[in-house]
C-alpha positions as a Markdown table, in Angstrom:
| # | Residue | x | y | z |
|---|---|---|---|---|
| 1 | Unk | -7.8 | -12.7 | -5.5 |
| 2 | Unk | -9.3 | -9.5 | -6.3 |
| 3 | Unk | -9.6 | -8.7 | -10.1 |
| 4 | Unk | -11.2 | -5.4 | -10.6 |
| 5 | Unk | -8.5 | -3.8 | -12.1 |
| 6 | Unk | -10.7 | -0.5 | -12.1 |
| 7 | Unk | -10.9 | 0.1 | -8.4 |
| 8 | Unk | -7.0 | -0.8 | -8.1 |
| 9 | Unk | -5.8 | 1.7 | -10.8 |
| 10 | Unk | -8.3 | 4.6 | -8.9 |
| 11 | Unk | -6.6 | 3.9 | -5.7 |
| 12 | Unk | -2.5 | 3.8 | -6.8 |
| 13 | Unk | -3.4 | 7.4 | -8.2 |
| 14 | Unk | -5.4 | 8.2 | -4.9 |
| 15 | Unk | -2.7 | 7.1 | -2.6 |
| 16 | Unk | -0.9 | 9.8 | -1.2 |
| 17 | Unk | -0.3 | 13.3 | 0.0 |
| 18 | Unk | -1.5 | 15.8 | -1.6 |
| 19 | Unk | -1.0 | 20.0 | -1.1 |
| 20 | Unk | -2.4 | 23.0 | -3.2 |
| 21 | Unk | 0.4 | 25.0 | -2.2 |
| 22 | Unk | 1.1 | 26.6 | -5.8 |
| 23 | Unk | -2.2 | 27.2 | -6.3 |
| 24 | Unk | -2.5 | 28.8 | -2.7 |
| 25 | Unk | 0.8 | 30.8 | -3.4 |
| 26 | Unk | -0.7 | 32.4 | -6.8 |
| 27 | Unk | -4.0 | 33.5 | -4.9 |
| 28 | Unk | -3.2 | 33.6 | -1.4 |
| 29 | Unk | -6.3 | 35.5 | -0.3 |
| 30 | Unk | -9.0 | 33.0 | -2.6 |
| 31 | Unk | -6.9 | 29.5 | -1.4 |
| 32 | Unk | -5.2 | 29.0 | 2.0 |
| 33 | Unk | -2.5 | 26.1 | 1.8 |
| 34 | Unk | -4.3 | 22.7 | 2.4 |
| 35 | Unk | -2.8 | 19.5 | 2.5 |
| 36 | Unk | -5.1 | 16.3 | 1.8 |
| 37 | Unk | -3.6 | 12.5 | 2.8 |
| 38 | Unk | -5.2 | 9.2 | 1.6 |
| 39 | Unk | -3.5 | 6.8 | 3.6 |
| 40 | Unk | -4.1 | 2.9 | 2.4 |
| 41 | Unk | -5.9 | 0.7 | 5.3 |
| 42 | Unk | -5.1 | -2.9 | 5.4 |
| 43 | Unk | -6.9 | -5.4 | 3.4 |
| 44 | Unk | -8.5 | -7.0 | 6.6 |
| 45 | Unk | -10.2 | -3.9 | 7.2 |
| 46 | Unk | -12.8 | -3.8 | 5.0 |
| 47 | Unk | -11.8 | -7.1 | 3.5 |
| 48 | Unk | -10.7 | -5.0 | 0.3 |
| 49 | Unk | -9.2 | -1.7 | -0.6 |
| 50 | Unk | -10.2 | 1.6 | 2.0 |
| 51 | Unk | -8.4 | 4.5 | 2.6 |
| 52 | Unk | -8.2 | 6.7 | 5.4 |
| 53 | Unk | -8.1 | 10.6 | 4.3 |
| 54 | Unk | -7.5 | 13.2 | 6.4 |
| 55 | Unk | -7.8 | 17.3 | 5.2 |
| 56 | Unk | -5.9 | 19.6 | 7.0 |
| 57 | Unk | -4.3 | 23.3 | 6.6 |
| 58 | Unk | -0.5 | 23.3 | 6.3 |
| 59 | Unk | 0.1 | 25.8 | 9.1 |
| 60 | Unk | -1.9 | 23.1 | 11.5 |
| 61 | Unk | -1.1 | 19.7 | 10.0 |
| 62 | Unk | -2.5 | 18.2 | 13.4 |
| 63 | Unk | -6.0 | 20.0 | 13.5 |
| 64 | Unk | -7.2 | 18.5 | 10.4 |
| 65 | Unk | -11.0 | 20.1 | 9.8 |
| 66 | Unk | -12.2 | 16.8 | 7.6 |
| 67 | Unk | -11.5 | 13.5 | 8.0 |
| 68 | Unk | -13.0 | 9.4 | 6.8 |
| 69 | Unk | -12.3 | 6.1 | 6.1 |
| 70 | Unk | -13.7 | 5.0 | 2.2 |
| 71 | Unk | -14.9 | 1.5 | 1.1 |
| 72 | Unk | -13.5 | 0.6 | -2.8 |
| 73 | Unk | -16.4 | -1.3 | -4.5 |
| 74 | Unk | -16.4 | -2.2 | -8.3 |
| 75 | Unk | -19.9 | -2.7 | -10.1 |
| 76 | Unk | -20.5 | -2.3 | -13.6 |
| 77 | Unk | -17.7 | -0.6 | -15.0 |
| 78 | Unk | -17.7 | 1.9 | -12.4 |
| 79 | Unk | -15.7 | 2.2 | -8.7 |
| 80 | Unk | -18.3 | 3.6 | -5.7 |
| 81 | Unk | -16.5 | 4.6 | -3.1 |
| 82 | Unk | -18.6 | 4.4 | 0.5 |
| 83 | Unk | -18.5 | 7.2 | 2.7 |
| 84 | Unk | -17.8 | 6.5 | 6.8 |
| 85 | Unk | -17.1 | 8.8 | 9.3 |
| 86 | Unk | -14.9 | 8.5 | 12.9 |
| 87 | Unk | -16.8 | 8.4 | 15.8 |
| 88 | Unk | -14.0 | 10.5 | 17.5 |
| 89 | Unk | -12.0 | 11.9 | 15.0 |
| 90 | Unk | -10.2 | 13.9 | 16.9 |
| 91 | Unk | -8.6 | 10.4 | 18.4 |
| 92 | Unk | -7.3 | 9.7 | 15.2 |
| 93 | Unk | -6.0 | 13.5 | 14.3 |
| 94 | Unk | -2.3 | 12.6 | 12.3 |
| 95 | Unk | -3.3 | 8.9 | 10.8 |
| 96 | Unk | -2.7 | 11.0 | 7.5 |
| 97 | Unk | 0.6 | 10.8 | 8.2 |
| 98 | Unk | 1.5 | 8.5 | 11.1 |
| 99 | Unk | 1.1 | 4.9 | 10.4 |
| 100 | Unk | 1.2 | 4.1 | 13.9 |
| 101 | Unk | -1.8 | 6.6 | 14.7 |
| 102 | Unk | -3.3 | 5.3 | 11.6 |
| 103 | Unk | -3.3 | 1.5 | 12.8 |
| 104 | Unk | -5.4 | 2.4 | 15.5 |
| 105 | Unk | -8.8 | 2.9 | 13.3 |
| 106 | Unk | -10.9 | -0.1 | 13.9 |
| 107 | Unk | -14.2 | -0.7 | 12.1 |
| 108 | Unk | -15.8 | -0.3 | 15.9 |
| 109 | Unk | -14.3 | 3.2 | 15.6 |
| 110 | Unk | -16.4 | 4.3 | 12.2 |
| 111 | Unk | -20.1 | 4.6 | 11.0 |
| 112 | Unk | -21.4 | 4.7 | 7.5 |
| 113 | Unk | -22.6 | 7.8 | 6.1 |
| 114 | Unk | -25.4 | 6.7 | 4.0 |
| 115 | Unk | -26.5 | 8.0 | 0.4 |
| 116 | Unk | -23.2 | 9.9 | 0.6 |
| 117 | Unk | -20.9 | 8.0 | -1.3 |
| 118 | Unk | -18.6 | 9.0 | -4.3 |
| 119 | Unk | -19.3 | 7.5 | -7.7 |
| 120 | Unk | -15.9 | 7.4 | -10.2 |
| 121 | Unk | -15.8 | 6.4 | -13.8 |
| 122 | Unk | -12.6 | 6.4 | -15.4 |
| 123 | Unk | -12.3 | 8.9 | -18.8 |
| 124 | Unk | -9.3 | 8.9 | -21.2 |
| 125 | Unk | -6.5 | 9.9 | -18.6 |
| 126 | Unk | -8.3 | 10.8 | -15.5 |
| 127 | Unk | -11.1 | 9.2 | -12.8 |
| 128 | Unk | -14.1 | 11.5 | -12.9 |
| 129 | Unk | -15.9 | 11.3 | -9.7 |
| 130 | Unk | -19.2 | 12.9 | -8.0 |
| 131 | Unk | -21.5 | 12.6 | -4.8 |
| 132 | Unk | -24.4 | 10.0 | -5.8 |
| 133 | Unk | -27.8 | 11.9 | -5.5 |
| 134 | Unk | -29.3 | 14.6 | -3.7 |
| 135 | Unk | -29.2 | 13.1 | -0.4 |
| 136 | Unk | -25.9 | 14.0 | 1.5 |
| 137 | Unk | -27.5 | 16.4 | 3.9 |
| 138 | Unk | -25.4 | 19.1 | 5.1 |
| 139 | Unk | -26.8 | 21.6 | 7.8 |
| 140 | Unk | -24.8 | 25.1 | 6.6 |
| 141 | Unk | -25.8 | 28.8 | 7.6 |
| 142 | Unk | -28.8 | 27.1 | 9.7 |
| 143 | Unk | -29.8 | 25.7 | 6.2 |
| 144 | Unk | -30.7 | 22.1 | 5.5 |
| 145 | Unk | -28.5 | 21.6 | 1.9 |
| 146 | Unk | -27.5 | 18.5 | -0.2 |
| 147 | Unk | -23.7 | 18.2 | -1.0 |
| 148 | Unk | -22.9 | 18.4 | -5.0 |
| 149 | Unk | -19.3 | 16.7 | -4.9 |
| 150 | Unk | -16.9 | 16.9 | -8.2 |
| 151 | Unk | -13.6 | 15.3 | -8.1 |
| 152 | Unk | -10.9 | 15.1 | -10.7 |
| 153 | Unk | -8.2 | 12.3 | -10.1 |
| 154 | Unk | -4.9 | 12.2 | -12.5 |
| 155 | Unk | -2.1 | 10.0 | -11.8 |
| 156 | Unk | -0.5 | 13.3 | -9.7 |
| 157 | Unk | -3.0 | 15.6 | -9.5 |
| 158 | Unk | -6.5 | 15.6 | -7.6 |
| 159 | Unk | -9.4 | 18.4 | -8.1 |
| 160 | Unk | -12.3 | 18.7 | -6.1 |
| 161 | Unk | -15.4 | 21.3 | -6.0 |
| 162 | Unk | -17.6 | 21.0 | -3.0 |
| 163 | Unk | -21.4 | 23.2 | -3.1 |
| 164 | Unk | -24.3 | 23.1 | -0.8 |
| 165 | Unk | -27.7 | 23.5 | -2.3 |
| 166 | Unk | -30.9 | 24.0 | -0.6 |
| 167 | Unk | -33.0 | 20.9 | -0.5 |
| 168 | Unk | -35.9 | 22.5 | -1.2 |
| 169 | Unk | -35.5 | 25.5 | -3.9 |
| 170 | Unk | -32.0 | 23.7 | -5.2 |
| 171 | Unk | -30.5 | 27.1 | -5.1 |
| 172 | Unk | -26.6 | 27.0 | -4.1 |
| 173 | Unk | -26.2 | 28.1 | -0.3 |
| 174 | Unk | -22.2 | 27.6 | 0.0 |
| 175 | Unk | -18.9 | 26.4 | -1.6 |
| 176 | Unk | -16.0 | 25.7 | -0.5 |
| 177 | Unk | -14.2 | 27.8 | -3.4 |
| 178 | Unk | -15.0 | 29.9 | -6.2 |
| 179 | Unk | -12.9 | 27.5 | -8.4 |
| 180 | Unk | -11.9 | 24.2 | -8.1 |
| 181 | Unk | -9.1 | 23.7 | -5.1 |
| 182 | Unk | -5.9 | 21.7 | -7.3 |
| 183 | Unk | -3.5 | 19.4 | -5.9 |
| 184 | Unk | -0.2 | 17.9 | -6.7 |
| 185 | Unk | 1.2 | 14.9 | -5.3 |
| 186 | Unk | 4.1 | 15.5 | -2.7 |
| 187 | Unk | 4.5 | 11.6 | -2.2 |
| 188 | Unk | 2.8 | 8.6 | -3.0 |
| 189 | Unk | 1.6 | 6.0 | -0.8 |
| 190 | Unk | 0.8 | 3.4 | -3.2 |
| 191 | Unk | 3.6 | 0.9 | -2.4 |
| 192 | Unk | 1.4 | 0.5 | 0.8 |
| 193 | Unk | -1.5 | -0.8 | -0.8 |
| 194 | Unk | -2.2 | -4.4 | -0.6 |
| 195 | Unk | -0.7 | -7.0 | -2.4 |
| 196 | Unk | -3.8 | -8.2 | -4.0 |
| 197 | Unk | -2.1 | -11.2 | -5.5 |
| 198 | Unk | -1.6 | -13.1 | -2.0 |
| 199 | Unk | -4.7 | -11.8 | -0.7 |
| 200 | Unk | -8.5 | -13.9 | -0.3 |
């Protein structure tokens, strides 16, 4: 029976679909409508709580330009969520919001990305989360950077800045947005956790 109470809270807020559309509609030339799923995998996948996640722009819900599977582990008052990627992702385009697509993903189908995982402490009313290290190399503009991850996680809301700095001079080399890209929850997908009471 799994007890960490911590990691079960972060993933009943992080369960669902998620669109910036008002933010997009107030500064359509700065935010283009993107629409973010984390879609519960069963507990026999990972043995625990994971998530597939899926990123995608509203106008081409099936071309989704990021997607993952994440691995919930508790230690120490804190919830680290591990980082995979799909070998094909492409395979898999939709899981976001097709359960049967998303019943597909194996473990054979994913590989870990390593020193890339997300790091979430809880803080009054919200999940604070942030890349671990300096060590989530991203290739950008034919520079080698590390990824600076912030993430914000309400009950209905989700917040994220992604930067690129140079591994060498630490000076920022991209970003994804000049401010941080805000969601709202369109629908939760909570109910399709597991139940953690009957499982080992």
């Amino acid at each position: 029976m799994l007890k960490e109470q911590l990691s079960l809270k972060l993933a009943h807020w992080l369960a669902g679909d998620f669109s910036n559309q008002k933010q997009a509609a107030s500064s359509p030339k700065d935010y283009p409508h993107i629409r973010v799923f984390f879609r519960p995998l069963s507990w026999d996948f990972f043995e625990g709580v994971g998530f597939y996640s899926e990123q995608a722009y509203d106008y081409d819900l099936w071309s989704p330009y990021c997607q993952g599977v994440h691995r919930f582990v508790q230690k120490e008052g804190q919830v680290i969520v591990e980082n995979y990627g799909l070998k094909e992702p492409i395979l898999y385009a939709g899981a976001g919001r097709e359960r049967d697509i998303l019943k597909t993903i194996t473990p054979d189908c994913i590989e870990r990305r390593y020193n890339c995982s997300m790091i979430f402490q809880e803080e009054g009313n919200l999940f604070r989360g942030k890349v671990e290290g300096n060590q989530c190399l991203i290739t950008r503009n034919g520079c080698l950077t590390y990824l600076v991850s912030e993430v914000e996680l309400t009950e209905n809301t989700f917040a994220s800045l992604d930067r690129g700095l140079d591994i060498n001079t630490h000076e920022q080399v991209w970003e994804t947005t000049t401010d941080r890209l805000r969601f709202e929850k369109r629908q939760s997908f909570a109910q399709e956790l597991p139940d953690v009471s009957t499982s080992a």
